[in-house]
C-alpha positions in Angstrom: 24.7 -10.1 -15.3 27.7 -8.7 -14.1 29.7 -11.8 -15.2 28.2 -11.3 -18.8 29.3 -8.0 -19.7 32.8 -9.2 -18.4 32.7 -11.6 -20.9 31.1 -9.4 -23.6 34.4 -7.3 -22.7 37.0 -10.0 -23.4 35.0 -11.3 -26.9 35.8 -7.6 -27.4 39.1 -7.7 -26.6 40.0 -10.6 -28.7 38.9 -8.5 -31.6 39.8 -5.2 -32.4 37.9 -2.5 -30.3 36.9 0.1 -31.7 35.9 3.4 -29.1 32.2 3.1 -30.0 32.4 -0.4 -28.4 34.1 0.7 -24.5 32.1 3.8 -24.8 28.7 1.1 -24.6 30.5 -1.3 -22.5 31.0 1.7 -19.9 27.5 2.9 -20.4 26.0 -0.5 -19.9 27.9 -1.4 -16.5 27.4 2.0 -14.8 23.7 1.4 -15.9 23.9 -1.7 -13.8 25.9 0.0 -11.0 23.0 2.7 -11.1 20.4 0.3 -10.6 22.0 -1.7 -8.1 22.5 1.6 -6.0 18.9 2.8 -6.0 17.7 -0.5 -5.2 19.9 -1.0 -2.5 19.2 2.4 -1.5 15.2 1.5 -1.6 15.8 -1.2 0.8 17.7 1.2 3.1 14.4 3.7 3.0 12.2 1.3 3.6 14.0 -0.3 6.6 14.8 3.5 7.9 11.1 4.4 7.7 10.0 1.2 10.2 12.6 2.0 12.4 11.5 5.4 12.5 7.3 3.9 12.8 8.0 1.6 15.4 10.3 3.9 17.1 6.9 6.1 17.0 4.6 4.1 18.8 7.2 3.3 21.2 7.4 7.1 22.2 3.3 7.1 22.1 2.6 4.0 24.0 4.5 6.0 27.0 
């Protein structure tokens, strides 16, 4: 996806850009940069919160 829009950017650059056309081009890749965060954030939540479960029985089984 990533590899597209870089693509998308030098089609763009072999014309003439006009501002409209960076102004999307930015929108669209931090869009992607937002969405790869969160997920990757997601992931990070989840694995904290079994840590934290099994770290929770541990302490209870004692």
């Amino acid at each position: 996806m990533l590899i597209d829009s870089i693509v998308i950017l030098f089609v763009h650059i072999n014309k003439l850009i006009t501002f409209n056309e960076v102004v999307i081009f930015l929108l669209i890749c931090f869009y992607l940069y937002a969405c790869i965060l969160c997920e990757c954030l997601f992931m990070l939540n989840l694995m904290l919160s079994k840590v934290l479960d099994a770290m929770k029985t541990l302490c209870l089984s004692f």
